[in-house]
C-alpha positions as CSV (number, residue, x, y, z in Angstrom):
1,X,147.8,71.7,89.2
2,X,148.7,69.8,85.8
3,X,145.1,69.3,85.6
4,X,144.7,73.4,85.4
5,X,147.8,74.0,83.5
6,X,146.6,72.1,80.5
7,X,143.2,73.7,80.4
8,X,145.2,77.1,80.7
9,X,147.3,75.7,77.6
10,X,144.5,74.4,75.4
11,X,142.0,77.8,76.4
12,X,145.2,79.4,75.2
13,X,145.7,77.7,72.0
14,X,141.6,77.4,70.7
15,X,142.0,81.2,71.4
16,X,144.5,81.9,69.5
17,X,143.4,80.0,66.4
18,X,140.2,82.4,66.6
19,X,142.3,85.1,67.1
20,X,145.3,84.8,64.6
21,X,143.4,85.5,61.6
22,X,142.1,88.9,63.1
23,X,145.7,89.8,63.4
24,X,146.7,89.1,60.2
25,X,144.1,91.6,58.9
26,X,145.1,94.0,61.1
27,X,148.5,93.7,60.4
28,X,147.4,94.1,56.6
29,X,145.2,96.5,56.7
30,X,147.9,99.1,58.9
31,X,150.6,98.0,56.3
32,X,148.3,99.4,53.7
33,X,147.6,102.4,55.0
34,X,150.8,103.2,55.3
35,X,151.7,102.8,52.1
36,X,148.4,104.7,50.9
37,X,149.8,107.0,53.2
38,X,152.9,107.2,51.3
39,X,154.7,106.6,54.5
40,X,157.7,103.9,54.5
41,X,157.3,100.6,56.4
42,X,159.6,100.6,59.3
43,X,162.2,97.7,59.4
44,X,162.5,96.9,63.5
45,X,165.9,95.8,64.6
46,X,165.1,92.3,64.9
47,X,163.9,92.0,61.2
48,X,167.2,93.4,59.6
49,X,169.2,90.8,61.6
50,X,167.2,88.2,60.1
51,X,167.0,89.5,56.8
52,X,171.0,90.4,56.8
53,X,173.1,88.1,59.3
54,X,174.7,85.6,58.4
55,X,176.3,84.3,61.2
56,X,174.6,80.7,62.4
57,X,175.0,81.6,66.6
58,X,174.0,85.3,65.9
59,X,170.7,84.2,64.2
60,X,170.7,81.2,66.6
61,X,170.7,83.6,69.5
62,X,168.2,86.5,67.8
63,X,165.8,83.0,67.5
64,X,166.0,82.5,71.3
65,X,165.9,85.7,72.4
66,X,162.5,86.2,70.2
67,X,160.7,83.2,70.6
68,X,161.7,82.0,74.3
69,X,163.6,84.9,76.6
70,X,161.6,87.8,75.0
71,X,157.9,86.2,75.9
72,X,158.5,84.6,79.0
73,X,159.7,88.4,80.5
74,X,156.9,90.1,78.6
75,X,154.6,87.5,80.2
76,X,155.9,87.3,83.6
77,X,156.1,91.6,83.7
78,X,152.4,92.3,81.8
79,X,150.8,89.7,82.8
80,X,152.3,88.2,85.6
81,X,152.7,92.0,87.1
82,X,151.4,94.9,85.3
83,X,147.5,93.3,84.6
84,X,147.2,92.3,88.2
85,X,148.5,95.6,89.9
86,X,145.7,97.7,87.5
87,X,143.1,94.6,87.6
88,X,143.7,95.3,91.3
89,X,142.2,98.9,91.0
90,X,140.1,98.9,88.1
91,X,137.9,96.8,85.9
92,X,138.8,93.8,83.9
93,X,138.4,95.5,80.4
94,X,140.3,98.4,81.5
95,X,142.9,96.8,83.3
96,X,143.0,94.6,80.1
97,X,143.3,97.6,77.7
98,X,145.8,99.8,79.5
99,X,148.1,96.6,80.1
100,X,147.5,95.7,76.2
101,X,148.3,99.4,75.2
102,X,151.5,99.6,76.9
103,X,152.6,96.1,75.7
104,X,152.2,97.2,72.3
105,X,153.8,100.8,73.0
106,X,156.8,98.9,74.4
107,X,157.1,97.0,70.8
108,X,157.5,100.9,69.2
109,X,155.9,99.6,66.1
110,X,153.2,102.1,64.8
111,X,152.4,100.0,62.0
112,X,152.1,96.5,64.1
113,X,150.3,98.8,67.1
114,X,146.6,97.5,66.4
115,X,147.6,94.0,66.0
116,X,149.8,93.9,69.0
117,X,147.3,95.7,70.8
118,X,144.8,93.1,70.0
119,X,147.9,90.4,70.7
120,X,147.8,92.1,74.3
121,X,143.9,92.2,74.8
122,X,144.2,88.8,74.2
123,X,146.6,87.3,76.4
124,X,145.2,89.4,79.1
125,X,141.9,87.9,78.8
126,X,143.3,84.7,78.6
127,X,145.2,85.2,82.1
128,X,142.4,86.8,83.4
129,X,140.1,83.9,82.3
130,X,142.4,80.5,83.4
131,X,144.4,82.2,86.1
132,X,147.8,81.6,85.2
133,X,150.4,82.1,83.0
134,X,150.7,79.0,81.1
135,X,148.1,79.8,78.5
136,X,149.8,82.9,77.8
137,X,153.2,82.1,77.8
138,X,152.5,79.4,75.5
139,X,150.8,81.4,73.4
140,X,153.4,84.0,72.8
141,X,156.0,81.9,72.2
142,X,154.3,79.9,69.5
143,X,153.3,83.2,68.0
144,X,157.3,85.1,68.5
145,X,157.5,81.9,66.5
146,X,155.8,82.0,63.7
147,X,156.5,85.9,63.2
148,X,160.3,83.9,63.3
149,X,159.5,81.2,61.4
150,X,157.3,83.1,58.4
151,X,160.6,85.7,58.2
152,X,163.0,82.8,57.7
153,X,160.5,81.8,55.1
154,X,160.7,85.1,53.1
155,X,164.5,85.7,53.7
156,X,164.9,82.3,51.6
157,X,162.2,82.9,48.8
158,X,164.0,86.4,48.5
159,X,167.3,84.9,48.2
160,X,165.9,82.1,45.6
161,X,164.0,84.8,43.2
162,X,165.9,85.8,40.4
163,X,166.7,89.4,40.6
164,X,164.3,91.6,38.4
């Protein structure tokens, strides 16, 4: 119903603004240790075509492949799929953790794990809370996003510094 659709949305989005900022210190406090660790900071695929192409259609295409395709399959598979088959068998906190854990494995980002993990927890809990998708699909697209949007912002404040 449109009625539930746009309580799954706004759930979704007064979740997320509690949430976010718990990611970000995640995100902050993994990057850290890894460099306390003395260990580089992988570059994923997706950030060195941001950072290096050129091409207007190939970073057209990376956009909509990262902030539409990519979390609407994610969503339909773990949380359309995955959550309910373990939910299914299991309780709601483990079904919500083991889905969560393998959405962040499938990312292969040891440094982003604990905030995509959380990422996960989250949407689960949000599916498992409004019953549908909508909440969570809107979610991670406006969060694919911002990931998009904040690298954008970087590649052109890098390209406007003056070298040092």
């Amino acid at each position: 119903s449109p009625h539930g659709l746009a309580t799954s949305i706004r759930v979704g989005l007064q979740g997320y603004v509690a949430v976010f900022p718990w990611l970000i210190v995640l995100l902050v406090m993994a990057v850290e240790m890894t460099r306390r660790l003395g260990l580089p900071l992988p570059m994923e695929p997706i950030q060195e075509l941001l950072f290096k192409e050129d091409r207007p259609l190939v970073l057209g295409l990376t956009v909509l492949l990262a902030c539409v395709v990519g979390p609407v399959a994610e969503e339909l598979f773990f949380r359309g799929v995955l959550y309910p088959a373990i939910r299914r068998r299991t309780s709601w906190g483990l079904a919500m953790f083991l889905s969560a854990t393998l959405f962040a494995l499938l990312h292969a980002n040891p440094v982003g794990f604990p905030a995509i993990l959380l990422l996960g927890c989250f949407l689960a809990n949000l599916y498992e809370r409004t019953g549908s998708l909508a909440g969570s699909l809107t979610v991670h697209i406006l969060h694919n996003t911002l990931l998009i949007s904040t690298a954008f912002l970087v590649r052109r404040l890098t390209t406007l510094a003056p070298p040092t």
